[in-house]
C-alpha positions, 0 to 999 in steps of 0.5 A: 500500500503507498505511503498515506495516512491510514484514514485516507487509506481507509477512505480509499479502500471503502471508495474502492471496494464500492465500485467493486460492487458495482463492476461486480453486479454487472457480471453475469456467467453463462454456467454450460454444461460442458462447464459443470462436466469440469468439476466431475472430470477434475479437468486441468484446463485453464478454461476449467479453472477460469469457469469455476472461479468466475462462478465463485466471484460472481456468487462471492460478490452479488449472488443472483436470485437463480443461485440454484443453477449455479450450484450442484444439488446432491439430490438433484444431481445424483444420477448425473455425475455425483452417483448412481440411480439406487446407490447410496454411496459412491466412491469416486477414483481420483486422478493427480492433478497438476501444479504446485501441490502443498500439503497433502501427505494425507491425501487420499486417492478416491472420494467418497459421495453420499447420497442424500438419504446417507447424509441425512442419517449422518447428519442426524448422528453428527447433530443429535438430532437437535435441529429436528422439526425446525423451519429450514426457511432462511437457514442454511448449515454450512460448512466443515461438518456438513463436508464431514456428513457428506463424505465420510462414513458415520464411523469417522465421526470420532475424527471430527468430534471438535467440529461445529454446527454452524448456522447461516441465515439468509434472506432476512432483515435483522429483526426477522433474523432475531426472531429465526435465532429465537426459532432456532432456541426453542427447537434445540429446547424441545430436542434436547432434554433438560437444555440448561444442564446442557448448553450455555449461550454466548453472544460475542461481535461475531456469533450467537453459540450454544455452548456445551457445558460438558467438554467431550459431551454428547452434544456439538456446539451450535453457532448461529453466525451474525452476518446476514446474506441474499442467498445459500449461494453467496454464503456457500461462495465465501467461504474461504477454502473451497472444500467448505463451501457445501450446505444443507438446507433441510431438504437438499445438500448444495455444493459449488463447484468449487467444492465439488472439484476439491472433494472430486480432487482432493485439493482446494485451489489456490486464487488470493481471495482464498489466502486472504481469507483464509488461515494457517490453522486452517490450512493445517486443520483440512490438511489433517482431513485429507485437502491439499493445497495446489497452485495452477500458476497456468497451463502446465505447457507454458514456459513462463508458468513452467518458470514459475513453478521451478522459483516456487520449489527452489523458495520451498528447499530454501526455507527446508533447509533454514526450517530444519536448522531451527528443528536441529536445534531445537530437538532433544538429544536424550532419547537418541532412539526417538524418530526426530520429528517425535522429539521435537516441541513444535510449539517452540520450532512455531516460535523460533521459525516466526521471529526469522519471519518478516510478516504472517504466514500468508504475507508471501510466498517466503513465508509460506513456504517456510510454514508447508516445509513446517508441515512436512517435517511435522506430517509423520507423526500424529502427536507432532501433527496436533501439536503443529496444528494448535500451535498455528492456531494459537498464532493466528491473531497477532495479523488480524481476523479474516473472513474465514467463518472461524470466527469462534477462534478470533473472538476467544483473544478475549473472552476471559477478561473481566471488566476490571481486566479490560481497563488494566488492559486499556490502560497499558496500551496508553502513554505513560500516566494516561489513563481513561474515564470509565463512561459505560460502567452501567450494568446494562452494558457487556465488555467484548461478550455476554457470557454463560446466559441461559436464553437467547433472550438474555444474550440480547438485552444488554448491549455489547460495548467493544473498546476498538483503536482506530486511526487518527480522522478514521471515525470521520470517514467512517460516519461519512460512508455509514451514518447507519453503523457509525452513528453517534450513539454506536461509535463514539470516540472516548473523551480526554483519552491520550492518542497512542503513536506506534513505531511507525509514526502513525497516530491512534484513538480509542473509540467505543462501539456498541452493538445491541440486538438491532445493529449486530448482525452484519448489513447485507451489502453496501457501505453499511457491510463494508464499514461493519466488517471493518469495525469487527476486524479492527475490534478483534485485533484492538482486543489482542494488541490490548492483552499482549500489552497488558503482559508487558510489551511496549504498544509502539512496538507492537506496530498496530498500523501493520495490522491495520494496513494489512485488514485493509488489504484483506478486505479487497475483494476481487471482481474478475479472475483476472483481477484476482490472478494479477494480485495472485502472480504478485503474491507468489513473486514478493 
């Protein structure tokens, strides 16, 4: 990004992301048959891979109300390409695919399909039937466990014993989706037996989550996600890696065809819309299920993407050779008899490797690779796997919350601080003897999350009061872009509060947002989404930077206005597969 203020940075993302939306509206894609025959065949044409992404952004960014004909339908496409006429299941044989691969030591060489009877006596296994009797109307149930249901068989329900079931809603305004979410309570009430033993309800800046009060219990938590979408269509298209994006909406499994090529592959393909959104725990978390990573840089008979290929793999030995000098060092010598990748910590190598980073793991392909070479070291054994997996889990904040629908995992930065915790934690990003007027210590309002409630009702009397640093002027641009999700009584700077200065030079404020039962869900389009999405984002990483200085580290040296810069970044949205494949050539270049 050019050297500018980040308000005029701000001002000039929002600016552009709205003419994105408008190019974007205007695209429309003639989905063939000989189009829908890639996914099936894993074709790897270039015209395959343009098709499919195409239909991705076009349902990403202004999903159209025949969504359907652009989506498979398990049902509906059984007999034509998912299974066969009376089968149940199928096993689909997978064919290698070319490119860049990257993590797939646990790829398989066939795909498994279940039809829709199949599924839905697993779904009802993975659910416990707790969404029995609901008015699928407006809901869809994406995601990990609905991949799960649809190509595994019921006995590999112990592999994905920690998954969610999660909840979108769609068509709706904000108080119809109150009342959806009302809905759904009252039917997990009737299905599971004294519910208040079993669940709790969290509301935080990103979910509404029924909560298991029994860890390793019978029941999965259930999580209703706060954003609201036109159609299953577009929640289905931002997901961010493509294996996810499948659904179920009471009486059919959708999947894009996305999706279908990954299941049909077993790879997610790589485009930069997907690295921005998604992250390195969950690269490692599907790896373990069986998803590779591939990088089509072009067709395989182009010299120029031949090249490319070849700087990919040199960037790849170079980071294992500086990985494995971390390993060394790093590896116990007192059991000689141990495999070495057993005798490792990796929490520590995570570390070692990290401060020889310039950046996050998905800045650059340098550092990219440095985290697959990660992976391979650690792909051997389960144990190390686990710990690797977690360990990248637990790094993930420091650079930001992108739109990966994980969202449970960035808004626990910050569950655990009481309110007396949170202005100690303020308190320690502010110039030396600054301190702030505790404005909003009213009962009626909850820090960062409304915790351990017993009904949906509850999670929605008092308002959510978020503490977010924003840039110096940034308010002023925000208000102008969304009177709506900016207004006075919503966000607000907080009044005689020193302004904090990163080594960077830039200036920060600290402003309170609110976010009541009218104004949590996220806006469906428009500058009002835009402006929202932003908010969360900065409020996830404010929460983060506040706690790591509460701990000891200096707030300037924690370099806010990187992480501010980089959400920007992530929230520009590719119209084209062109736009997409020159920020995408960039990246592996950098």
């Amino acid at each position: 990004m050019p050297e500018q203020t980040l308000d005029t940075a701000i001002a000039n993302t929002l600016v552009d992301q709205g003419e994105r939306d408008e190019k974007a509206a205007r695209v429309r894609v003639t989905w063939s048959n000989a189009a829908r025959s890639y996914v099936f065949k894993g074709s790897d044409e270039p015209a395959a891979d343009i098709a499919v992404q195409t239909v991705n952004l076009m349902l990403s960014n202004s999903s159209p109300d025949n969504w359907p004909d652009y989506l498979f339908g398990v049902r509906r496409n059984w007999d034509h390409g998912f299974g066969e006429a009376g089968r149940l299941t199928r096993l689909h044989h997978r064919d290698e695919v070319n490119g860049v691969k990257l993590f797939d030591q646990r790829w398989r060489s066939y795909a498994r399909m279940n039809g829709i009877s199949e599924f839905e006596r697993i779904f009802d296994v993975f659910t416990r039937k707790v969404l029995s009797g609901l008015c699928w109307s407006n809901v869809l149930v994406a995601g990990g466990g609905t991949l799960r249901c649809l190509t595994e068989p019921e006995s590999a329900g112990q592999l994905y014993s920690a998954s969610d079931i999660d909840i979108f809603l769609h068509g709706l305004n904000s108080e119809a989706a109150n009342a959806k979410l009302m809905d759904i309570e009252m039917v997990l009430r009737r299905n599971v037996p004294d519910f208040g033993s079993h669940f709790s309800i969290t509301r935080t800046i990103s979910t509404v989550t029924f909560i298991p009060k029994i860890t390793g219990g019978p029941y999965r938590k259930v999580q209703v996600v706060l954003r609201l979408f036109r159609n299953p269509g577009e929640i289905l298209a931002n997901f961010d890696l493509d294996q996810a994006a499948v659904g179920y909406d009471g009486q059919e499994v959708w999947v894009e065809p996305r999706a279908g090529r990954a299941i049909f592959t077993g790879y997610t393909h790589a485009t930069m819309k997907m690295l921005r959104r998604t992250s390195a725990g969950r690269l490692a978390k599907y790896s373990m299920r069986g998803y590779g990573v591939v990088f089509r840089v072009g067709h395989q008979d182009d010299r120029a993407s031949r090249a490319l290929a070849v700087r990919l793999n040199t960037t790849r030995t170079a980071a294992y050779d500086w990985v494995s000098d971390v390993i060394r060092a790093r590896r116990t010598t007192d059991k000689p008899m141990v495999a070495p990748h057993c005798s490792v910590n990796m929490t520590y190598v995570v570390s070692a490797v990290r401060a020889k980073m310039g950046g996050a793991w998905l800045d650059n392909f340098n550092n990219f690779a440095a985290l697959v070479v990660l992976w391979e070291h650690a792909a051997g054994n389960d144990r190390t796997v686990r710990e690797l997996a977690e360990a990248l889990l637990r790094r993930e904040l420091p650079y930001g919350a992108v739109e990966n629908f994980d969202y449970d995992e960035c808004s626990n930065v910050a569950n655990e601080l009481e309110a007396d915790e949170w202005y100690v934690a303020i308190t320690a990003t502010l110039p030396a003897g600054g301190t702030i007027r505790r404005t909003k210590t009213s009962p009626q309002y909850c820090i960062w999350a409304q915790t351990d409630c017993t009904t949906v009702a509850q999670t929605l009397a008092n308002p959510l009061l978020f503490y977010v640093y924003l840039p110096c002027n940034a308010l002023q641009v925000m208000r102008t872009c969304s009177r709506s999700v900016a207004r006075e009584d919503r966000l607000a700077a907080v009044t005689n509060c020193p302004t904090c200065v990163d080594l960077d030079g830039h200036k920060f404020e600290l402003h309170t947002w609110v976010l009541s039962g009218s104004n949590m869900w996220q806006p469906l389009s428009g500058m009002d989404h835009h402006v929202h999405d932003l908010l969360r984002n900065c409020s996830i990483s404010s929460a983060w930077k506040m706690r790591r200085a509460s701990l000891g580290v200096s707030w300037p040296k924690l370099r806010f206005s990187s992480i501010a810069t980089k959400m920007l970044l992530d929230m520009r949205t590719p119209a084209t597969v062109k736009e997409d494949k020159a920020d995408l050539d960039e990246w592996l270049r950098g």
